[in-house]
C-alpha positions in Angstrom: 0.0 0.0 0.0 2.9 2.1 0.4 4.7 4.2 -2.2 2.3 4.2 -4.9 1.1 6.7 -7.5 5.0 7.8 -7.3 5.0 8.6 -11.7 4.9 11.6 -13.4 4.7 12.3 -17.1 4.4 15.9 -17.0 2.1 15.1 -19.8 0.4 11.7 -20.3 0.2 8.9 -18.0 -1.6 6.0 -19.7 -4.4 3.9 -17.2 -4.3 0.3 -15.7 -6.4 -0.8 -19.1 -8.1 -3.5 -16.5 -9.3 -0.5 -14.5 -10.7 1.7 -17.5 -10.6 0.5 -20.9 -8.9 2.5 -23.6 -8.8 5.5 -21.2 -5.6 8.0 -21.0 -5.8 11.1 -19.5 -2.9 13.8 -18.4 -2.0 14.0 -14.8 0.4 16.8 -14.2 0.5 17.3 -10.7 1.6 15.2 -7.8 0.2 15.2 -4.2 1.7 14.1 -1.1 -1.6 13.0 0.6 -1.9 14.4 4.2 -5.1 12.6 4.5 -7.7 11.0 2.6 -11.4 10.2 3.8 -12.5 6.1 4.3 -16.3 6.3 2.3 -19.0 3.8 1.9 -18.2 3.6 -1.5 -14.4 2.2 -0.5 -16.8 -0.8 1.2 -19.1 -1.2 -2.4 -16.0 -1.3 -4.5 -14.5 -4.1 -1.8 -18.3 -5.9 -1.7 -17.9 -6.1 -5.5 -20.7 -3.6 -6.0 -18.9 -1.0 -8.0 -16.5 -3.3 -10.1 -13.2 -2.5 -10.4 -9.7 -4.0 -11.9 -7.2 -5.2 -9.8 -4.9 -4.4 -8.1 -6.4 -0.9 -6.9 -6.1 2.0 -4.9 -8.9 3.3 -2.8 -9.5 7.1 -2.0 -10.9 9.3 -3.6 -11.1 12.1 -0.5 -8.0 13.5 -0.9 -5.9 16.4 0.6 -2.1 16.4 0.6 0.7 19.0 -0.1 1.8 19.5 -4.0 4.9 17.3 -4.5 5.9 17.7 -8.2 4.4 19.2 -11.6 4.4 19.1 -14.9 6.2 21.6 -17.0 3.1 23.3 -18.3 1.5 23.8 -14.6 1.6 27.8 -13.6 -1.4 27.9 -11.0 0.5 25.6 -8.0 3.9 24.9 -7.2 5.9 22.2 -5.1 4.8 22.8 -1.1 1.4 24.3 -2.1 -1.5 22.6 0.2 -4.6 22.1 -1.7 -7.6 19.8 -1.4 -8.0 17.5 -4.8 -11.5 18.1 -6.8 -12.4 14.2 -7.2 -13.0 13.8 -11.0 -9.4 14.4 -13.5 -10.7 16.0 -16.5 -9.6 18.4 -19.7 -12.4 20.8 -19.4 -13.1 20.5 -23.2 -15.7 18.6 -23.5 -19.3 20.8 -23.8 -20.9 19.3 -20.4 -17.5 20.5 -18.8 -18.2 23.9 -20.4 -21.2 24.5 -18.8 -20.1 24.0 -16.0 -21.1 19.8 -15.0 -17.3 18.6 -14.3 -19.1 15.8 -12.9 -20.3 14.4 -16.3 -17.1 14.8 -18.0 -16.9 12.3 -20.6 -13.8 9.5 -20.1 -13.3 11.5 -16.7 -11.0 9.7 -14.5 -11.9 9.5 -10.6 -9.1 8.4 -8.6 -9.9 5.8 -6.1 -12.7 4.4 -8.1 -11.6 3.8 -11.7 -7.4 4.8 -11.0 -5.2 4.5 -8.0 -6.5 6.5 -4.9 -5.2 8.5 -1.7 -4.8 5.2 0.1 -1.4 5.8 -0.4 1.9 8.5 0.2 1.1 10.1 -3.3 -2.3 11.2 -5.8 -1.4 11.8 -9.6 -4.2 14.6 -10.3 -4.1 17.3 -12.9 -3.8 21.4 -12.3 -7.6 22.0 -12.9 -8.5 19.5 -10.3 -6.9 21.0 -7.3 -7.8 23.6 -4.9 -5.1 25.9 -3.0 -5.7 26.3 -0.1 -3.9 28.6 3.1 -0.7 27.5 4.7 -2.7 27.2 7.9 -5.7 25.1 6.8 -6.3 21.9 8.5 -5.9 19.2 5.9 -7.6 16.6 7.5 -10.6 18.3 7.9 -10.6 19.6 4.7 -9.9 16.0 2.6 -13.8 15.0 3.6 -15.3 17.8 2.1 -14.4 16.3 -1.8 -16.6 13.7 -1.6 -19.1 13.7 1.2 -18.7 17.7 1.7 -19.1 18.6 -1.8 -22.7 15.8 -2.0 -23.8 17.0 0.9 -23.3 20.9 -0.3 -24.5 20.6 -3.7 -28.1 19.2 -1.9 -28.3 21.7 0.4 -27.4 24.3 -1.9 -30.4 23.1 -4.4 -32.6 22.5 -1.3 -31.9 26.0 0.5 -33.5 27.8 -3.2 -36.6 26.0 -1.8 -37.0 26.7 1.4 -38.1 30.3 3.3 -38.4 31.2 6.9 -39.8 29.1 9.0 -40.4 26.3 6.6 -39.0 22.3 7.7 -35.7 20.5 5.8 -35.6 17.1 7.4 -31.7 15.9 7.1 -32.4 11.8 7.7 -28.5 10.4 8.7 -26.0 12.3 10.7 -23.2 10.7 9.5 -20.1 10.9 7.0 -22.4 13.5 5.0 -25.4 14.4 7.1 -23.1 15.9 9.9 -22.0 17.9 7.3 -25.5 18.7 5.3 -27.2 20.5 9.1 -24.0 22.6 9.5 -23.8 23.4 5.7 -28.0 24.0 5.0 -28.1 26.0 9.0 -25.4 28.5 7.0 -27.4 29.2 3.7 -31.2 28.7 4.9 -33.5 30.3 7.1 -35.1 27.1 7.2 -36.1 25.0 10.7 -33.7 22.1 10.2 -34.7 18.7 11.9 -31.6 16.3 12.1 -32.9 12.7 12.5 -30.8 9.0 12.9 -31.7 6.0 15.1 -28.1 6.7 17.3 -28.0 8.9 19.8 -24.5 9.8 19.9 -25.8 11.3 16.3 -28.6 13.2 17.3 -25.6 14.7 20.2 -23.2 15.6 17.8 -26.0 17.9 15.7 -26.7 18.7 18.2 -23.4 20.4 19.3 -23.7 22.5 16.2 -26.7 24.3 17.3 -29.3 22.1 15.8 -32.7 22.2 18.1 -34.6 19.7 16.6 -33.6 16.0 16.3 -35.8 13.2 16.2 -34.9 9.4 16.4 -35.4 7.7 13.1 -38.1 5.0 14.6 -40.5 8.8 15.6 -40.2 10.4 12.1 -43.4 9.8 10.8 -45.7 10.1 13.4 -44.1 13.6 14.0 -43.9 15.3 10.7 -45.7 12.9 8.6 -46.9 16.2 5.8 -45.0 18.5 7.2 -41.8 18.9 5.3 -40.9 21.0 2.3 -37.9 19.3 1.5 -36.4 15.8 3.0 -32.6 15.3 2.3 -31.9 11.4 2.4 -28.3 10.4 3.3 -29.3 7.0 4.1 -31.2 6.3 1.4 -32.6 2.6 2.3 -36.4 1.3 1.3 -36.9 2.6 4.7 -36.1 5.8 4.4 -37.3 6.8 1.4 -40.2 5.6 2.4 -40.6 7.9 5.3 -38.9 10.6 3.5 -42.1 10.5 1.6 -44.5 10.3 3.8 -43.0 13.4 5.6 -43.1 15.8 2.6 -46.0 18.8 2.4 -47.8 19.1 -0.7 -45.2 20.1 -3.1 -42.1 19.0 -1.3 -39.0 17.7 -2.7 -37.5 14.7 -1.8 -33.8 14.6 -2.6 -31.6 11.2 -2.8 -28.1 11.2 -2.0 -27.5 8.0 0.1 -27.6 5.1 -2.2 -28.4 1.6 -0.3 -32.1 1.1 -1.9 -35.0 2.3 -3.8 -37.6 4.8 -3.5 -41.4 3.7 -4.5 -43.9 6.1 -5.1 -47.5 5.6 -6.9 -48.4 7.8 -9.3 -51.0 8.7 -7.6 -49.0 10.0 -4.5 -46.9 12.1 -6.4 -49.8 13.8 -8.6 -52.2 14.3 -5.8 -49.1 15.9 -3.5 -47.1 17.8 -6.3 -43.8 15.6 -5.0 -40.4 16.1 -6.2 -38.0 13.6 -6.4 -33.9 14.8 -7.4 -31.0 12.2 -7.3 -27.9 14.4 -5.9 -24.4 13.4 -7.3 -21.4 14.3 -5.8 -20.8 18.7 -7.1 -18.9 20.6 -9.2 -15.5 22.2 -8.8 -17.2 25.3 -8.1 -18.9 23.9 -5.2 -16.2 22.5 -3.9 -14.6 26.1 -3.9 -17.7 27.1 -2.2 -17.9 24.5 0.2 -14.3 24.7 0.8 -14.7 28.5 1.8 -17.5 27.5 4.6 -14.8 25.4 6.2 -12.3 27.9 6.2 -14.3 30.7 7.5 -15.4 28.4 10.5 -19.1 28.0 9.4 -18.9 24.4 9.2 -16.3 21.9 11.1 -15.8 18.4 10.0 -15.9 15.5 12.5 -13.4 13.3 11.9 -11.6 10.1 13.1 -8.4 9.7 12.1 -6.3 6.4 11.3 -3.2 5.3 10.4 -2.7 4.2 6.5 -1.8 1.3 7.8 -4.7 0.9 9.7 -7.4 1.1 6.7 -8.6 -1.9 7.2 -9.8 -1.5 10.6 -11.3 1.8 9.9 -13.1 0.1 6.9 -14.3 -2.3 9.4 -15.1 0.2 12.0 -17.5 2.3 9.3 -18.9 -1.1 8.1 -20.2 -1.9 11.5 -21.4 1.7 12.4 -18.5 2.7 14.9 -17.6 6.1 13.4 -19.5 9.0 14.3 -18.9 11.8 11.7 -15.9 10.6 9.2 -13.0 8.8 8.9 -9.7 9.9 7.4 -6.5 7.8 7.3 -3.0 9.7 7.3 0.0 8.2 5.7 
């Protein structure tokens, strides 16, 4: 696991063809990884749910310290902290012009379809890469590129919806819920009602000035028609289920946790005017955006933090529930 990701081309660094089939892509800048966040999608790709080739390199939170460029970089140089946008791309393509880096055609993502942070060193590319101040806590700020930036861009789309006094149920105060009621209490007027079956959870929102929690099994029965919007970080049948049920004629129920399905009839989403958006991941804008809220102290990431050579065990410890907030691992 050690001392990998260690080449650069300066121009053109050709992929594991197992990984991504007849994909190249230039990677000009080289990271020393200060930290890089332990996701739920590190345990699909393991499970064999999101395929991968093999060997491979998880991580695909990353934040680290530039190491080395190509000849052609001008916007970072060697010693430069910065946080790592999570899709390498050219910015040519006419989706990446209008802005949707995130459905960059032949984008590369490392940690899911090239090596990842689990390691000393991240090949990235200049336009991927966020400077950030000398003084910026590195560690906090690796979680925000994946479950910072997801939780962001659903908050940002939900806070346009919601005015003063109106509800935004945030179901799941974990990796990216703890987040989501920090981010949406900076940008909304909203009343913001964080919900999970722990109680350690419901604590933690708590602790960032959330007033209303509610235990996952008391959701329905309490605001069953009451919510204009329901963010859904859990995302099982369960949930979406009661996501449902809690919205208010017209609400919008957004999916970013992925673990099942949602079911509607037709019938409940004509008679109720319901909304139903799919959130994935953000933009590099966002991540600028989201990245700013950390630095100016609006938000503060709650983190555990491992060894490298510890992954495993905090792989194990998010599979069975034992992290409250997220995990980073630190060479």
């Amino acid at each position: 696991m050690r001392n990998v990701n260690k080449d650069l081309s300066g121009s053109l660094v050709e992929l594991d063809q197992t990984a991504t089939p007849e994909v190249t892509h230039p990677f000009d800048v080289r990271v020393k990884i200060a930290a890089t966040g332990v996701c739920r999608t590190d345990l699909h790709i393991i499970s064999g749910l999101l395929p991968v080739g093999v060997p491979h390199v998880l991580g695909h939170e990353n934040a680290g310290w530039v190491d080395q460029v190509g000849s052609m970089v001008t916007t970072v140089k060697i010693g430069d902290p910065v946080v790592c946008f999570p899709f390498v791309s050219n910015g040519l393509s006419t989706t990446e012009r209008r802005g949707l880096d995130t459905n960059a055609p032949n984008r590369v993502t490392p940690g899911i379809n090239a090596p990842g942070g689990y390691a000393e060193y991240l090949l990235t590319n200049e336009r991927a890469v966020i400077k950030v101040p000398e003084t910026a806590d590195l560690c906090d700020l690796a979680t925000l590129t994946d479950a910072g930036l997801a939780a962001y861009r659903a908050c940002k789309r939900a806070s346009k919806l919601l005015g003063v006094g109106d509800t935004a149920i945030i179901i799941g105060i974990g990796g990216l819920g703890h987040l989501a009621v920090q981010i949406l209490q900076s940008i909304s007027t909203a009343d913001i009602v964080a919900v999970d079956n722990k109680l350690e959870a419901l604590a933690m929102a708590t602790s960032f000035g959330i007033r209303t929690t509610c235990l996952s099994q008391d959701l329905t029965e309490t605001y069953r028609g009451k919510a204009t919007v329901v963010l859904d970080f859990v995302g099982t049948n369960s949930t979406s289920a009661a996501g449902l049920e809690c919205l208010a004629f017209g609400g919008t129920y957004f999916v970013i946790g992925a673990e099942g399905s949602v079911t509607a009839t037709m019938l409940d989403l004509i008679a109720n005017e319901i909304h139903i958006e799919g959130i994935y991941v953000g933009t590099y804008s966002e991540l600028q955006e989201v990245t700013h809220l950390a630095l100016s102290g609006q938000i503060q990431p709650h983190i555990q933090k491992y060894d490298l050579e510890d992954a495993d065990q905090a792989l194990r410890d998010l599979l069975n529930g034992k992290i409250i907030g997220r995990a980073v691992l630190i060479p």
